[in-house]
C-alpha atoms as one frame of an Amber mdcrd trajectory, in Angstrom:
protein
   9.146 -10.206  -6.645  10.330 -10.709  -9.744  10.971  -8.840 -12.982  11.058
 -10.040 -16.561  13.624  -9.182 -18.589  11.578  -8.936 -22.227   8.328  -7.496
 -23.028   4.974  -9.225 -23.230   5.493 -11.736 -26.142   2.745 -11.026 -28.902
   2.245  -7.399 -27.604   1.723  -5.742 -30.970   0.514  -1.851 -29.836   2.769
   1.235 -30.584   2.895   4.288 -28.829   2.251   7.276 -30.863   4.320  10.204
 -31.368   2.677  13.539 -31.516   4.212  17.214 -32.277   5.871  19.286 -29.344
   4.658  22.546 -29.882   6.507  25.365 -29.338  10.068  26.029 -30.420  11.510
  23.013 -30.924   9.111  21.317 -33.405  11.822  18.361 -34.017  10.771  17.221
 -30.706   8.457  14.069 -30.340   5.942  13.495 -27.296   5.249   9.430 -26.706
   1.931   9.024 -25.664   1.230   5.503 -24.754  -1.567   3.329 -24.448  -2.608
   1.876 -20.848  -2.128  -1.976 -22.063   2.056  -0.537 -22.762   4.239  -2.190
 -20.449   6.887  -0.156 -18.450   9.353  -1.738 -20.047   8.116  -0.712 -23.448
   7.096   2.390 -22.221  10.631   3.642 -20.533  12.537   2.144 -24.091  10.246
   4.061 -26.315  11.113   6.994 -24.143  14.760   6.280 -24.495  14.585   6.399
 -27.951  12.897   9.644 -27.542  15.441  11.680 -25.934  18.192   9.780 -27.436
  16.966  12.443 -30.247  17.347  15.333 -28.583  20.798  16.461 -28.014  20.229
  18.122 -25.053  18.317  15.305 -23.309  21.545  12.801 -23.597  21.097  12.432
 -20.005  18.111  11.664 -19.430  18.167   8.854 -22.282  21.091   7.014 -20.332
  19.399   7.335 -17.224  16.375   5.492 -18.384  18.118   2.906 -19.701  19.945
   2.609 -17.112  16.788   2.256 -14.556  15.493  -0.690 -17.117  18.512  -2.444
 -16.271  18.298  -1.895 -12.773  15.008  -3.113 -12.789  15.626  -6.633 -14.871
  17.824  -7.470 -11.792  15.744  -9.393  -8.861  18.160  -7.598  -6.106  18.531
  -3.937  -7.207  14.835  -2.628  -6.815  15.897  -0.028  -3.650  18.216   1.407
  -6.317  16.207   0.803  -9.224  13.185   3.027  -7.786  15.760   5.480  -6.946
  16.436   6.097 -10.617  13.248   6.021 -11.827  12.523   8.688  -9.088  15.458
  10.679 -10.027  14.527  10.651 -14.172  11.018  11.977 -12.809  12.511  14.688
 -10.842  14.488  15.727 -14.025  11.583  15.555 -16.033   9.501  17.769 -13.589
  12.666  20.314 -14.893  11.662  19.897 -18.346   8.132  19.934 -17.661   8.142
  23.482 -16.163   9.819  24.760 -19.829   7.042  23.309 -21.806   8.616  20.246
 -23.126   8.189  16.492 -22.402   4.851  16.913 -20.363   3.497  13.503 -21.243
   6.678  11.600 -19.979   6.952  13.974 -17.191   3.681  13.019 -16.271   4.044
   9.252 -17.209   7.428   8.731 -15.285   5.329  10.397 -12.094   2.320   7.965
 -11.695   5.460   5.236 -12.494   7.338   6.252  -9.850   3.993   6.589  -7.187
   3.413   2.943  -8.012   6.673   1.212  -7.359   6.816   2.819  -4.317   3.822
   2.252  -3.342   3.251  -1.284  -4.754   6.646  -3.826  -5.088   4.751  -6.212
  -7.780   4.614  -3.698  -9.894   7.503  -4.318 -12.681   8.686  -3.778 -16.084
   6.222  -6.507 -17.322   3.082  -4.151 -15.346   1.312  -2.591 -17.622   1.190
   1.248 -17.019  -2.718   1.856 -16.332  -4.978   4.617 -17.260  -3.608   7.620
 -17.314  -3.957  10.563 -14.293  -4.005  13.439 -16.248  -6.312  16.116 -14.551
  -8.102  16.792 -18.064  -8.445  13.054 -19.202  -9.329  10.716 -15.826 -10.105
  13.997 -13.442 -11.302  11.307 -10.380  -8.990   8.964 -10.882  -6.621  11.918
 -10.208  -8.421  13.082  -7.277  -8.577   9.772  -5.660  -4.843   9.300  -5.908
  -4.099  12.293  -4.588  -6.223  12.122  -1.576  -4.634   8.425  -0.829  -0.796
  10.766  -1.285  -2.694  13.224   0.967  -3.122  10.547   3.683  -0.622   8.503
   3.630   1.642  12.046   4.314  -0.587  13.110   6.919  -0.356   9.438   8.565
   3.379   9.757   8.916   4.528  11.499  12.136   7.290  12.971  10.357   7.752
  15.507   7.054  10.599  14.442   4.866  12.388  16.513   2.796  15.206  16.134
   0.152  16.227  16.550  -3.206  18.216  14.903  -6.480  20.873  18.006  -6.370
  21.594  17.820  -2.648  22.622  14.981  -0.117  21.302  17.270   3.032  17.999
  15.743   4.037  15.468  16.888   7.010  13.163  15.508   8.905  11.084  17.061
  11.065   9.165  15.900  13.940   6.259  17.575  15.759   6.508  17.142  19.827
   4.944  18.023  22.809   5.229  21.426  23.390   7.335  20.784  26.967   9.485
  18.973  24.737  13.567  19.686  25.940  16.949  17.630  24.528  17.409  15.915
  27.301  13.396  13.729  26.543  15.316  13.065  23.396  17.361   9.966  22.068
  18.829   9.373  18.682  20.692   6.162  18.190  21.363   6.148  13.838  23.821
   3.591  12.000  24.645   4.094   8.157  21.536   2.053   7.824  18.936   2.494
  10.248  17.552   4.807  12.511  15.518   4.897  16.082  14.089   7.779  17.337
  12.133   7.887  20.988  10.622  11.446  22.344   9.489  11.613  26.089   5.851
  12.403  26.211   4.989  11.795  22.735   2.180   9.629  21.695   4.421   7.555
  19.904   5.854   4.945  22.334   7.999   3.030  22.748   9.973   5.104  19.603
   8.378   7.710  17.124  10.700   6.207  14.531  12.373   2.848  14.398  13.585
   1.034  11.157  15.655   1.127   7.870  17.192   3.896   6.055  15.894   4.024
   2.396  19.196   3.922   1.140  22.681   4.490   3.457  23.524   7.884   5.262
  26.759   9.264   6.670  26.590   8.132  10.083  29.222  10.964  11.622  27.321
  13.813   9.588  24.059  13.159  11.668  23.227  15.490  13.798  19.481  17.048
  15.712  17.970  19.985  17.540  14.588  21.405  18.679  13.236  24.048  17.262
   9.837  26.506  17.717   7.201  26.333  20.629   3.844  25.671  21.593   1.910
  23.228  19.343   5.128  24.099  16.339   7.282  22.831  18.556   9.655  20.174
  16.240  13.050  18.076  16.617  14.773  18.525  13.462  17.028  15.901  12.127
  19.841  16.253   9.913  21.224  13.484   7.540  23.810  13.281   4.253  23.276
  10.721   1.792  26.300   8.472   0.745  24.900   8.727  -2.257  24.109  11.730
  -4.307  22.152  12.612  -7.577  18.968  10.960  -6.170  15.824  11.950  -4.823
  14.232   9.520  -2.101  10.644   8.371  -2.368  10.876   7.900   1.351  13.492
   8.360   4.692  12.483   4.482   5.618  12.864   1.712   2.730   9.699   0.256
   1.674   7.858  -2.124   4.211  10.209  -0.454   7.118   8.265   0.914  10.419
């Protein structure tokens, strides 16, 4: 798909600022309206934290994700900084401050993973919060709810660490030898004996690449927790992934 590169021409709207209370009054909260592009949306925010001395960061990294996302082939790395600015807002969001980008940046990041049209010429949508669109909330998080529970795999990683897990629930009988593993720096295949899942429980691209000689796996538990635990590195580090697959993978 493609991105533009400019906001929507005749777009007149501005987001308002409203008072951060608390200790740091200097502190502005954006609050934009649902007709804002993310474009104009993720600059306004720039300019935000660009005020805030302590938030230096976090204004480079949006900026940075804008440009990422004007470029037709750099959307894998694109949503990985926009996921990564939402993890450090989550941060800020515990202390009090930022809420409405924190909670802005997170229904952003949900819907370029979940939806590759969406660019920096979408325009952001209603808004989630529990208080102001209660259902609208509900019904995305029962669609997050399902589309975990539909994967036969939990994923876990963070933006601080390159160590990722995945792990795998399998028949109980389940031993290493009804186990095969065959990973590149790019993709992975995974096939258990005896699990429902066959030919392969697993079988496509990595999100982004891994360390191929840092891969290793083991069973773990018994019963109906019995699991085969995989552990992967990032190449990359400072970024949280949506996903272990990139998006459209099997």
């Amino acid at each position: 798909s493609h991105f533009g590169s400019g906001t929507l021409q005749g777009h007149r709207r501005r987001c308002r600022a409203w008072p951060l209370s608390g200790r740091r009054q200097q502190n502005t909260m954006a609050v934009c309206d649902p007709e804002d592009t993310v474009e104009q949306v993720l600059n306004k925010f720039a300019g935000t934290f660009k005020q805030d001395e302590q938030m230096q960061d976090l204004a480079i990294l949006t900026e940075k994700a804008v440009e990422m996302l004007r470029k037709d082939d750099s959307r894998t790395a694109a949503v990985g900084l926009v996921t990564e600015l939402r993890d450090k807002l989550h941060q800020a969001r515990r202390l009090g401050r930022y809420v409405k980008e924190a909670n802005v940046v997170e229904r952003m990041a949900g819907r370029m993973n979940m939806d590759e049209s969406y660019s920096l010429s979408s325009p952001i949508g209603p808004s989630l919060d529990q208080q102001e669109n209660p259902e609208f909330a509900e019904m995305l998080k029962q669609i997050q709810q399902a589309d975990k529970e539909s994967k036969p795999y939990e994923f876990l990683n963070t933006c601080e660490a390159t160590e990722m897990t995945v792990n795998i629930p399998v028949p109980a009988e389940t031993q290493m030898k009804d186990v095969k593993c065959k990973i590149t720096s790019k993709t992975i295949r995974v096939e258990v004996r005896g699990h429902e899942l066959q030919p392969c429980i697993i079988d496509g691209s990595f999100f982004q690449a891994v360390e191929e000689d840092a891969f290793d796996f083991h069973l773990e538990g018994s019963g109906d927790k019995r699991i085969l635990v995989l552990d992967l590195e990032k190449v990359k580090e400072g970024a949280k992934w949506p996903d272990l697959l990139g998006f459209g993978a099997k």
